[in-house]
C-alpha atoms as a printed R data frame, in Angstrom:
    type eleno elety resid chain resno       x       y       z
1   ATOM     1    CA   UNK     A     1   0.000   0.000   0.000
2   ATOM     2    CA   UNK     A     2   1.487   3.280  -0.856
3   ATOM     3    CA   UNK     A     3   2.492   5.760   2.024
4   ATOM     4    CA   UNK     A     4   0.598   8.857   2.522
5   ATOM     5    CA   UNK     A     5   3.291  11.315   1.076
6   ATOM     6    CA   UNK     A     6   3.049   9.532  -1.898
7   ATOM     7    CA   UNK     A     7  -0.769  10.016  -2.516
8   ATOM     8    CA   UNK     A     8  -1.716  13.021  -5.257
9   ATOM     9    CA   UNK     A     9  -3.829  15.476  -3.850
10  ATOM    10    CA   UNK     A    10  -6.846  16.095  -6.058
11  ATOM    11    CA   UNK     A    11  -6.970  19.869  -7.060
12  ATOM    12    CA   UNK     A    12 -10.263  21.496  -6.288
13  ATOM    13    CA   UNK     A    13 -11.996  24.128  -8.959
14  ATOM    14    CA   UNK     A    14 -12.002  26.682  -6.653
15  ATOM    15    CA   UNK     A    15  -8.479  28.683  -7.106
16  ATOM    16    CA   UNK     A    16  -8.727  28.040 -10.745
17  ATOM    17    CA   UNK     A    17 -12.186  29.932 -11.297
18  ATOM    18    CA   UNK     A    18 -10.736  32.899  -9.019
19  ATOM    19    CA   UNK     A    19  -7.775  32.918 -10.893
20  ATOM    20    CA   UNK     A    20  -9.842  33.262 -14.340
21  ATOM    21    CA   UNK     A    21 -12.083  35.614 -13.078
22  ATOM    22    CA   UNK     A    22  -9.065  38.191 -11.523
23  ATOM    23    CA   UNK     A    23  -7.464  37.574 -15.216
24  ATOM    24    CA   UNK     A    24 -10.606  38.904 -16.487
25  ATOM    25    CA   UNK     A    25 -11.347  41.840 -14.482
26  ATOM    26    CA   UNK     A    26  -7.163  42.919 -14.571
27  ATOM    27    CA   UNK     A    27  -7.262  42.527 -18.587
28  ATOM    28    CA   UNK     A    28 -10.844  43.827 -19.207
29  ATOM    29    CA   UNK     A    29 -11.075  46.553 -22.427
30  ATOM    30    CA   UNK     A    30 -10.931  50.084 -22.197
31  ATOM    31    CA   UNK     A    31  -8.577  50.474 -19.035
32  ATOM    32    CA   UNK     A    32 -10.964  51.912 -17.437
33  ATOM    33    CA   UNK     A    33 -10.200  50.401 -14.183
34  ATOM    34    CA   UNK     A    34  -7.190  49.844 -12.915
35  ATOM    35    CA   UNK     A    35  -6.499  46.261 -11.574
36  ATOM    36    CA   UNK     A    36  -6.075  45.926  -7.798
37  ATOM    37    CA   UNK     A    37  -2.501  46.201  -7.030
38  ATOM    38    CA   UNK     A    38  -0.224  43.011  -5.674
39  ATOM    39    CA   UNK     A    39   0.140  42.801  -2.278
40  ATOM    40    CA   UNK     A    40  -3.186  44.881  -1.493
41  ATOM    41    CA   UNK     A    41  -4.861  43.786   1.827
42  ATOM    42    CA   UNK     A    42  -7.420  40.904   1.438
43  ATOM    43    CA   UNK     A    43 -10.836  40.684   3.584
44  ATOM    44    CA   UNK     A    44 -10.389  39.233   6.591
45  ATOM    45    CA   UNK     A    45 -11.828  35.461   6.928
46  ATOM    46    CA   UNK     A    46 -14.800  34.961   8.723
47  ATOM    47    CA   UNK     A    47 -14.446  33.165  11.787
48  ATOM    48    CA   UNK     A    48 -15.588  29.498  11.922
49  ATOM    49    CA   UNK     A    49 -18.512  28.058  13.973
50  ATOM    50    CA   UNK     A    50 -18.076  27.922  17.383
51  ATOM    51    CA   UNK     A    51 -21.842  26.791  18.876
52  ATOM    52    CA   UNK     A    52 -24.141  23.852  17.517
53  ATOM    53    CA   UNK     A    53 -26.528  27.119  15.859
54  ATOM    54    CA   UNK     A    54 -23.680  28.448  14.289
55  ATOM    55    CA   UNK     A    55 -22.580  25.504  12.453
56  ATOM    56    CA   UNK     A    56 -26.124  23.994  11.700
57  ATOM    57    CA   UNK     A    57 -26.195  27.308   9.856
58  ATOM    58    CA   UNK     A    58 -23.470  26.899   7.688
59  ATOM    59    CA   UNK     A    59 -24.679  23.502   6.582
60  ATOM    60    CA   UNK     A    60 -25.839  22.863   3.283
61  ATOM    61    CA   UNK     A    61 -30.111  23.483   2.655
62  ATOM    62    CA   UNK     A    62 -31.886  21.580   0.260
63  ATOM    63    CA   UNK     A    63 -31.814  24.293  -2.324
64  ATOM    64    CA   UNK     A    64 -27.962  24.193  -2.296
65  ATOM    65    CA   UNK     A    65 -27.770  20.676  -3.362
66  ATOM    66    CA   UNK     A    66 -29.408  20.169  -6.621
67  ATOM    67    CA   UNK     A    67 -29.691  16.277  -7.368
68  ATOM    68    CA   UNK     A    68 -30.102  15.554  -3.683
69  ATOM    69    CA   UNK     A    69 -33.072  15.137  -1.508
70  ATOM    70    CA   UNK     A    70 -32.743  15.875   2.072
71  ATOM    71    CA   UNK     A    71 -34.685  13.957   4.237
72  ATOM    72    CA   UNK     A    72 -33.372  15.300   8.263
73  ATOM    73    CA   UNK     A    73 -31.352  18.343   9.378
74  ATOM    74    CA   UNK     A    74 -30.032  18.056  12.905
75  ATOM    75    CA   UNK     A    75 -27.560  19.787  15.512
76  ATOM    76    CA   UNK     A    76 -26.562  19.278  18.824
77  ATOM    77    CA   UNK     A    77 -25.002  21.286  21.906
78  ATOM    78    CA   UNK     A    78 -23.484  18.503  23.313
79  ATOM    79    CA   UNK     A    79 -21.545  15.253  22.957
80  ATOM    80    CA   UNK     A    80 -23.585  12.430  21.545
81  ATOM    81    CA   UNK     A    81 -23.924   9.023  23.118
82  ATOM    82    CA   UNK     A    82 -22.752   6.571  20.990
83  ATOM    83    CA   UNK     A    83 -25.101   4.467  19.242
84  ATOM    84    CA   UNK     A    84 -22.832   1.443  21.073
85  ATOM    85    CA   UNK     A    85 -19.363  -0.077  21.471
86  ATOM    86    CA   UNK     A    86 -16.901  -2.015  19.162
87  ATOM    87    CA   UNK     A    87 -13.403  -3.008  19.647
88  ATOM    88    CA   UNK     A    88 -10.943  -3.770  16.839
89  ATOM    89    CA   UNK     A    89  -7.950  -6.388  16.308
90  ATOM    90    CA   UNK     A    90  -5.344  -5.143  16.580
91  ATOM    91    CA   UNK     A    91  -6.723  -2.461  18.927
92  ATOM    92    CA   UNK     A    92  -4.633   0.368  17.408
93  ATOM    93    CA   UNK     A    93  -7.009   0.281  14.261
94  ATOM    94    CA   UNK     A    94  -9.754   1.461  16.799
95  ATOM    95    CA   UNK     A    95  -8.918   5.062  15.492
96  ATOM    96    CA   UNK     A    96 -10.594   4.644  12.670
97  ATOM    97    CA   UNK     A    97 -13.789   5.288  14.530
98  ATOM    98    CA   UNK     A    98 -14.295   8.990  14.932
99  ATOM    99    CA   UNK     A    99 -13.946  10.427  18.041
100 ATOM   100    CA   UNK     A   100 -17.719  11.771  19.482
101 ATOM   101    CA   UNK     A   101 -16.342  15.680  19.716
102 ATOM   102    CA   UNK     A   102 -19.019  18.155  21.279
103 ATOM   103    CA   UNK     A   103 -21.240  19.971  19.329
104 ATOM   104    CA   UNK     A   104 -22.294  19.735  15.602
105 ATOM   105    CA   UNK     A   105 -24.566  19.419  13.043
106 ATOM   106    CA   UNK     A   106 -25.660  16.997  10.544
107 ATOM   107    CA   UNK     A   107 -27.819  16.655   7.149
108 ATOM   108    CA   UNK     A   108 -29.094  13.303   5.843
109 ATOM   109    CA   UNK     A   109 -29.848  12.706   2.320
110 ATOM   110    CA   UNK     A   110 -30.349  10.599  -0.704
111 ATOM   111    CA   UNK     A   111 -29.903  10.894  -4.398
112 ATOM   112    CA   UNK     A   112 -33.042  12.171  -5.878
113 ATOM   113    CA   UNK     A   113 -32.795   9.594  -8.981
114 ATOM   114    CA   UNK     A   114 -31.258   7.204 -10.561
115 ATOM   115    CA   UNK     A   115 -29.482   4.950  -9.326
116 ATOM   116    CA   UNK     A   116 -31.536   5.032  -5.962
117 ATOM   117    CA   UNK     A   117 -29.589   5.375  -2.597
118 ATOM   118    CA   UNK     A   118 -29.621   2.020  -1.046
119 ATOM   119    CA   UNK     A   119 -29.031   3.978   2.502
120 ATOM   120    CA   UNK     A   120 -29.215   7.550   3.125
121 ATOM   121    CA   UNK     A   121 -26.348   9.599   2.652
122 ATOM   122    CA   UNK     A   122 -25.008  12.416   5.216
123 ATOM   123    CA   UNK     A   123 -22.662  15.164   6.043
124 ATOM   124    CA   UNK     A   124 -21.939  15.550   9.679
125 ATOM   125    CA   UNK     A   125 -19.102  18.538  11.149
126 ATOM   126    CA   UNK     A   126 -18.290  18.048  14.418
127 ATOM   127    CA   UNK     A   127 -16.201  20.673  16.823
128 ATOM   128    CA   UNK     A   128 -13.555  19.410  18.585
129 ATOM   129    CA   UNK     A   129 -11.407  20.937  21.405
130 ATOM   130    CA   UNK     A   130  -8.638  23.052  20.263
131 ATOM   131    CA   UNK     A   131  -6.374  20.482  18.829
132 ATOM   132    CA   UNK     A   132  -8.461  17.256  18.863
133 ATOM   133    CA   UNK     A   133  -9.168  17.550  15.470
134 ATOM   134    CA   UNK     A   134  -5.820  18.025  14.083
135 ATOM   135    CA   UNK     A   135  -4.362  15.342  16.684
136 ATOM   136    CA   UNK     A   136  -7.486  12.360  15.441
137 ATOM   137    CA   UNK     A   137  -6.588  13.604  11.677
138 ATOM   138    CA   UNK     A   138  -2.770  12.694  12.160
139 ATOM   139    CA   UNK     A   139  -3.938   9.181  14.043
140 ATOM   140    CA   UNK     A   140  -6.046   8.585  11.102
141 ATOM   141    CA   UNK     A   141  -3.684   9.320   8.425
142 ATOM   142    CA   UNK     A   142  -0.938   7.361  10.163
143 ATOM   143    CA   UNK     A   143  -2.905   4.364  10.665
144 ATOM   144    CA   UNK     A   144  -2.730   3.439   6.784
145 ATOM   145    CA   UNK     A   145   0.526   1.457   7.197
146 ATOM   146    CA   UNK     A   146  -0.990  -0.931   9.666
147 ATOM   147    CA   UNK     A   147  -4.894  -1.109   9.204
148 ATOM   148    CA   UNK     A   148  -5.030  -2.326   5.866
149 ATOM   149    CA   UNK     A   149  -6.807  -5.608   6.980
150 ATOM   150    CA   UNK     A   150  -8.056  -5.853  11.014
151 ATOM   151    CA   UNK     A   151 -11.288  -7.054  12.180
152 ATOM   152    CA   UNK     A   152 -13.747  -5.675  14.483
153 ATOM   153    CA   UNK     A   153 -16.895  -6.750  16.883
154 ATOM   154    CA   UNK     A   154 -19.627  -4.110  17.820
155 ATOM   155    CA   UNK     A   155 -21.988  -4.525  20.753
156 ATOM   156    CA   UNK     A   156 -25.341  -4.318  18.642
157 ATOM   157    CA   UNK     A   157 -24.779  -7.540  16.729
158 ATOM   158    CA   UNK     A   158 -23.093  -9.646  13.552
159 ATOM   159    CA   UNK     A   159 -20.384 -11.034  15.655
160 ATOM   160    CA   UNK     A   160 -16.456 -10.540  14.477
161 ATOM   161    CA   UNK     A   161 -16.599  -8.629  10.890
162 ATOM   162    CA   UNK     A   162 -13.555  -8.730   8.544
163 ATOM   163    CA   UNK     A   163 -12.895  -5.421   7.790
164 ATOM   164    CA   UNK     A   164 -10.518  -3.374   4.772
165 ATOM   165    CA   UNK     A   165  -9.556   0.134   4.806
166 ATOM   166    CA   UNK     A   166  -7.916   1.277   1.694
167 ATOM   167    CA   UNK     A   167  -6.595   5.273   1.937
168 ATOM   168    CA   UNK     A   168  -7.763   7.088  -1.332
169 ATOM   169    CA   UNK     A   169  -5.889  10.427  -2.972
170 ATOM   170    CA   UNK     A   170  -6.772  13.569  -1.251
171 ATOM   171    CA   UNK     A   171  -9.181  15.619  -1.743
172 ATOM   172    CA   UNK     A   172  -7.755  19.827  -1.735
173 ATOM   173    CA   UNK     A   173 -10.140  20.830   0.744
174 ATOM   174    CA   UNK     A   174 -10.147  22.552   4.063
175 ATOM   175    CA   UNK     A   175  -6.728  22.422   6.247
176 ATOM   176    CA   UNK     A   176  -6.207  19.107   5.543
177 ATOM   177    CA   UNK     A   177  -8.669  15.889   4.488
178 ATOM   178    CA   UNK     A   178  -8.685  12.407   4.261
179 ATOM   179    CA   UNK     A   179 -10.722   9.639   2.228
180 ATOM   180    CA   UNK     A   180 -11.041   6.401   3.597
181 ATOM   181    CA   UNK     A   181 -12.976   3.332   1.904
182 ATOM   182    CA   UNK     A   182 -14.012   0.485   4.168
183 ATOM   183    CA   UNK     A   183 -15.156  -2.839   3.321
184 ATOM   184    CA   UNK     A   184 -16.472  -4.873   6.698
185 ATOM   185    CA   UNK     A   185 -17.860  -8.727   5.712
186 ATOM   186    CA   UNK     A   186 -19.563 -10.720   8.392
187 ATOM   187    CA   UNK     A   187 -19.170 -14.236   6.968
188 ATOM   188    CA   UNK     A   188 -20.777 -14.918   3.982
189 ATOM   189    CA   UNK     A   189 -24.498 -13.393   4.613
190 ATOM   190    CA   UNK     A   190 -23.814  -9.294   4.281
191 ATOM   191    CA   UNK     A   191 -21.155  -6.685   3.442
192 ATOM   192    CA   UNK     A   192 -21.080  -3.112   3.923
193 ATOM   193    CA   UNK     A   193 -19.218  -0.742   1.895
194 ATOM   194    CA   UNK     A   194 -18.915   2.885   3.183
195 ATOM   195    CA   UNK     A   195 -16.671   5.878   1.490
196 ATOM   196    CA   UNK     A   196 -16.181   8.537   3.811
197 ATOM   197    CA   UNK     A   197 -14.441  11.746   3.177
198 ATOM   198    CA   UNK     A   198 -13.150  13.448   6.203
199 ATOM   199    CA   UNK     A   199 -12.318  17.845   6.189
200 ATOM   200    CA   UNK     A   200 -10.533  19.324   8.826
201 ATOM   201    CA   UNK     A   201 -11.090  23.010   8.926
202 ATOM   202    CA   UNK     A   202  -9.609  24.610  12.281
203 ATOM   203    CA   UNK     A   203 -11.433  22.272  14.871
204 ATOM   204    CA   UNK     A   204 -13.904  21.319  12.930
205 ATOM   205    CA   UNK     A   205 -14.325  17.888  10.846
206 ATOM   206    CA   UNK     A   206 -16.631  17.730   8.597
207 ATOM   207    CA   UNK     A   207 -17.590  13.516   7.550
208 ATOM   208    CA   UNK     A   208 -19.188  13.040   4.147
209 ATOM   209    CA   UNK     A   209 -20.518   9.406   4.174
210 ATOM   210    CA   UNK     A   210 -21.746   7.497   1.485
211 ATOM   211    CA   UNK     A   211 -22.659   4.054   2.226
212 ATOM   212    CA   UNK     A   212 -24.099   0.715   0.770
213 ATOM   213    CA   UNK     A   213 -25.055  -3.493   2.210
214 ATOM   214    CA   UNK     A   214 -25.533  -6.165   0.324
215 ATOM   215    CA   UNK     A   215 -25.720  -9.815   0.432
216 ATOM   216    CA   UNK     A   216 -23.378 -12.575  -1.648
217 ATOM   217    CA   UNK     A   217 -26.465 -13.047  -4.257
218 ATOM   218    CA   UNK     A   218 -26.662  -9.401  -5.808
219 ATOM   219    CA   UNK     A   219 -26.078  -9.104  -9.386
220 ATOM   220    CA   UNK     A   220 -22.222  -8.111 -10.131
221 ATOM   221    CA   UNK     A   221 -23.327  -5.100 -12.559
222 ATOM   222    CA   UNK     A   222 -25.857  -3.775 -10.642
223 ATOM   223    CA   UNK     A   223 -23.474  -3.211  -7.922
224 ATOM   224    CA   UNK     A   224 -20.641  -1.804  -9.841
225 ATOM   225    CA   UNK     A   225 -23.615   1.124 -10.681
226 ATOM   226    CA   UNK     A   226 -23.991   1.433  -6.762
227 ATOM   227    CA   UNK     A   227 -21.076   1.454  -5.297
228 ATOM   228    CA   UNK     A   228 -19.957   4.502  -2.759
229 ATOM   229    CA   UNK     A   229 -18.169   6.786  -4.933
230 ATOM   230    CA   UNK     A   230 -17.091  10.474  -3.871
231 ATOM   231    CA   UNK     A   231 -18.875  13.687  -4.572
232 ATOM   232    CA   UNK     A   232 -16.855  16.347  -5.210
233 ATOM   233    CA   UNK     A   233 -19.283  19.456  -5.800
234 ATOM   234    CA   UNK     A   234 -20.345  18.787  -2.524
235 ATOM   235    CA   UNK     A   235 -17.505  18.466  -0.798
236 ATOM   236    CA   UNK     A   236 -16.433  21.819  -2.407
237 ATOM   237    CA   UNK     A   237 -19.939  23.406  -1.622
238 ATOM   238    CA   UNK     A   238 -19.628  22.871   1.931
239 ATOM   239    CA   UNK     A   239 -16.611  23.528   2.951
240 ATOM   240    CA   UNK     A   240 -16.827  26.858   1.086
241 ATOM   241    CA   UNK     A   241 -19.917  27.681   3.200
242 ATOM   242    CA   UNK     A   242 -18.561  26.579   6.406
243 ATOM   243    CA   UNK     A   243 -15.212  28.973   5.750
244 ATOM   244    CA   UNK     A   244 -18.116  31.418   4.993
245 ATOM   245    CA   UNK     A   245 -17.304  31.839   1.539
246 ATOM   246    CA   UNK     A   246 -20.839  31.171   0.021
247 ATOM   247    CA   UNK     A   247 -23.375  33.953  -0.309
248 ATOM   248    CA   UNK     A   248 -26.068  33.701   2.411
């Protein structure tokens, strides 16, 4: 597996349309204008969420994600309790489980089309304590050499699952983010496949988790059509409106 310095970043869009559009403006006819000159003080950023209301407001809505239903908004003030336990083999691959934070804010949804969602999809950030999120991100990322294969038990059921993690490039988002795709089997009967995208921005990490089950008798085809795959207008749209860089 190849170590994380080697992975290629995926540019975003982002710079390049700013870049265009400053071309544009400097070069446009006439003269009229002059272009701003280099080193001429930029607005300062807005500061990022620091209360459950805050970031539940810089979420994405419904209207700003064409092709998507949403089916629940949700934020919270406090740390939620977890849904239950699971413990991993060898235990060091236990970081792969995000860590519950303190407040946040979360959207569910689900393609509106074609293929249909087999389970909803969401985007969840999460505020950390001042350095939790950078510290987790670092845990994650170095966990790639070692948690390539591991198995795990949870306390709601299916016994000991098989799992694989394979580390995918980089999205350019945010501080720093990693995409992870797992793979957990329990025996022959069921196997869920999740993709999840992970943005650090300050103390915030935003999750965006797109996942699928399915059992040893679905068609081979179909599930090529279905499988997890990353979005990355979305991933661009909300990050730029958590930064506050999006229009209100």
């Amino acid at each position: 597996m190849p170590s994380s310095l080697a992975r290629r970043r995926v540019p975003g869009t982002v710079l390049a349309v700013l870049l265009l559009a400053g071309a544009a403006t400097g070069c446009g006819g006439g003269g009229s204008e002059a272009a701003e000159p280099k080193g001429a003080p930029k607005a300062a950023p807005k500061p990022l969420p620091t209360t459950a209301g805050e970031v539940e407001a810089r979420m994405l809505t419904a209207e700003e994600m064409p092709g998507y239903r949403v089916l629940e908004a949700d934020s919270w003030s406090e740390p939620r309790p977890p849904v239950g336990t699971q413990t991993f083999k060898p235990r060091a691959c236990g970081v792969i489980a995000q860590p519950q934070g303190g407040a946040g804010a979360a959207v569910t949804y689900e393609h509106d089309g074609e293929p249909k969602d087999l389970h909803p999809r969401d985007i969840t950030t999460t505020l950390y304590a001042k350095g939790e999120a950078a510290r987790w991100m670092a845990e994650l990322r170095e966990a790639e050499g070692r948690c390539g294969t591991f198995r795990s038990e949870s306390s709601f059921g299916g016994g000991v699952h098989s799992d694989r993690m394979t580390w995918l490039p980089e999205p350019d988002a945010g501080d720093e983010a990693l995409r992870v795709e797992r793979v957990t089997e329990d025996g022959e009967e069921m196997t869920l496949h999740s993709l999840t995208t992970y943005v650090r921005t300050g103390d915030l990490v935003t999750a965006f988790r797109h996942k699928i089950s399915y059992g040893p008798a679905i068609d081979k085809d179909h599930l090529a059509t279905i499988l997890p795959s990353p979005d990355g207008a979305l991933v661009e749209d909300q990050i730029a409106k958590l930064l506050g860089d999006r229009p209100a």
